[in-house]
Each structure stands twice: as C-alpha cells, then as structure tokens.
C-alpha positions in Angstrom: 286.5 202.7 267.9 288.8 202.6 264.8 286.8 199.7 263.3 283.9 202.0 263.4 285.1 204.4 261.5 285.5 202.3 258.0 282.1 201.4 258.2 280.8 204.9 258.8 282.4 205.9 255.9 281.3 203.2 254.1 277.6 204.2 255.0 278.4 208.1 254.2 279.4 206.8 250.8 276.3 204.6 250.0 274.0 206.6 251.2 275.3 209.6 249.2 275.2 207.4 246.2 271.6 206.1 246.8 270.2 209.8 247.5 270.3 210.7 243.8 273.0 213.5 243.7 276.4 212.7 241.7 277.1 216.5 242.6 279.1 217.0 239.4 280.9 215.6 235.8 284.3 216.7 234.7 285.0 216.2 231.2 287.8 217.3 228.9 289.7 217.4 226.0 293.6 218.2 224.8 294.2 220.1 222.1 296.6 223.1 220.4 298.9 222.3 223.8 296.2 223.4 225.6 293.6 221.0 228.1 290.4 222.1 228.5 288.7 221.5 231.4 284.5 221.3 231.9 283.0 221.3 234.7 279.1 220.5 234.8 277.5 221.0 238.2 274.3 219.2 239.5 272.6 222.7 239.5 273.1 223.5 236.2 271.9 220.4 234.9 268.6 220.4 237.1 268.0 224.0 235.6 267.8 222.6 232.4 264.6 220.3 231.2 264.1 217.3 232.3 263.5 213.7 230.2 260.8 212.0 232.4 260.8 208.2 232.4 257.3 208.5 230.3 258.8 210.4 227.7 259.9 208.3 224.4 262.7 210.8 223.3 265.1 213.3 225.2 263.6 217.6 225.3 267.4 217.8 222.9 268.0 215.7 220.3 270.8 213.6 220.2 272.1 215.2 216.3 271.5 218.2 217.6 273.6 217.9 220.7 276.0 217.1 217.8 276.0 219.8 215.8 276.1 222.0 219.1 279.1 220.6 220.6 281.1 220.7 216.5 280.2 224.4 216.6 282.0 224.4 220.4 284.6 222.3 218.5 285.4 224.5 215.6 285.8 227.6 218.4 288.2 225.8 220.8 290.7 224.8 218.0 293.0 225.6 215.4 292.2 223.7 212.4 288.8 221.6 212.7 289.5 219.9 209.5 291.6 217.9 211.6 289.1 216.6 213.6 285.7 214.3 213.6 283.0 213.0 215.8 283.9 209.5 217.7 280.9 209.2 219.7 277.6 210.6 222.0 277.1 209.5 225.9 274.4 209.9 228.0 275.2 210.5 231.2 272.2 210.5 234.1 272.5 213.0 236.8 271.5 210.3 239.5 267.7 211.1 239.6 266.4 209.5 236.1 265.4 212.9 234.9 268.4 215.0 234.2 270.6 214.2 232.1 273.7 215.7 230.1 275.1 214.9 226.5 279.3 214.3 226.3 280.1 214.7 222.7 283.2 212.7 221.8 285.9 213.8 219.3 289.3 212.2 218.5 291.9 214.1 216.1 293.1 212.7 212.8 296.6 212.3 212.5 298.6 211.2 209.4 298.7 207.4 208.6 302.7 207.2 209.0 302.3 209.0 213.3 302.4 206.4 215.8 300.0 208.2 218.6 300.0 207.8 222.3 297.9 209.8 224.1 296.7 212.3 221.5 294.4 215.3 221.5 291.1 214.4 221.8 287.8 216.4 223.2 284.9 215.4 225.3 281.9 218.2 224.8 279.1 218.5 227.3 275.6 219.8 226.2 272.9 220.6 228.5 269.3 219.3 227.5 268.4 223.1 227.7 271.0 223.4 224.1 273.7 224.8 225.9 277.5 224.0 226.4 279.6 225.6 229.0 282.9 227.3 229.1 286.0 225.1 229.7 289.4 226.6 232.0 291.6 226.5 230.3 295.7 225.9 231.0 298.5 225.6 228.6 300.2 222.1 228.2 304.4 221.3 227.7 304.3 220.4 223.8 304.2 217.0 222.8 307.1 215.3 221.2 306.4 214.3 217.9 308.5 211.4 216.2 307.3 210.0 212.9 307.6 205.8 212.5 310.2 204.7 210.8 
C-alpha cells in the first residue's frame, strides 16, 4: 500500500503537467527595501489574446511589452535613472496559445560596490497590453559596504 502511493503521485503530477494548465507564474523584483510580488493567474492570461501556432508574430509586440513594463518601472521606484532593461522572456501558459511577457531589469550600481543579491525587477505583461499590480511588503535594509 505505501509503494502505491509514490507512484500515484507521480501520475497526479504528470498528468497535471501534460493537461496544459501551469495554473500560475510568480514573478518579482526588489527594490527601495521593498519586494514586490506578481502574481499572474492561468485565467487572466487566457482572457487575454491568444498567439496561434499559424501566426508569424505575437497580438503584443515584444518593444512594446518593453516600453509597458519601463512605464510600470518608473511607477514602482524611486529613481529610474538608476535602472535599465536586462532582458524579455516568453513564457507559455502550457497550451501553445497564451502566453505572458516577463520584462527583466537589473539596477546600476556604482563601479567601486561589490553586489550580492541586489535589487532587481521582473515585469509581467499580458498580450492584451496590460501589467498587473504587485503586493507589496517592506524588506530589512541592505548593508552596504564599499570595496576597499
């Protein structure tokens, strides 16, 4: 009996990854002492248009998904002279059709700042142009020692 229980799991898993429903993306970002927290559910992202396997190019451009989530940006933070774009993902909400933009940011510090684990945002925008609304909780303030 115990042995069977593993494997059901196991099954429950698979089968919930084959079906074509992640459920969800989390995505993030740390700045000001503050993390910000994004949560993008499966329903919000099926509300919004779908790119169809026959289709050459995504219903939102990938530049503009850019200049969407640097407006979010500028918003969320103090000084967004500090900041610039790192990178854009694609991420696939499990049936081939949906899908979601994560717009990366990373924070520029000054050359002589060793950085571990620095502020950083990661931006989701919906095909439909959108962004959502992150929770968000203050953080203890980082220490801050300049290299020697």
């Amino acid at each position: 009996m115990t042995r069977g229980l593993p494997i059901a799991l196991v099954l429950f898993v698979v089968s919930y990854a084959i079906s074509g429903e992640i459920g969800g993306y989390g995505a993030g970002g740390k700045a000001d002492g503050k993390q910000f927290d994004f949560s993008v559910s499966d329903t919000a992202v099926k509300a919004t248009p779908a790119w169809t396997p026959d289709a050459a190019c995504p219903p939102l451009q990938p530049r503009r998904a850019i200049e969407i989530a640097t407006k979010q940006l500028h918003d969320l933070v103090k000084d967004p002279a500090k900041w610039y774009f790192l990178q854009i993902n694609l991420v696939d909400f499990g049936d081939h059709m949906h899908w979601v933009y994560v717009v990366i940011f990373d924070r520029h510090y000054p050359p002589d700042l060793a950085v571990y684990g620095g502020d950083y945002f990661q931006i989701p925008v919906l095909m439909s142009g959108t962004t959502l609304q992150p929770k968000v909780r203050p953080l203890p303030p980082d220490v801050i020692e300049h290299s020697k």
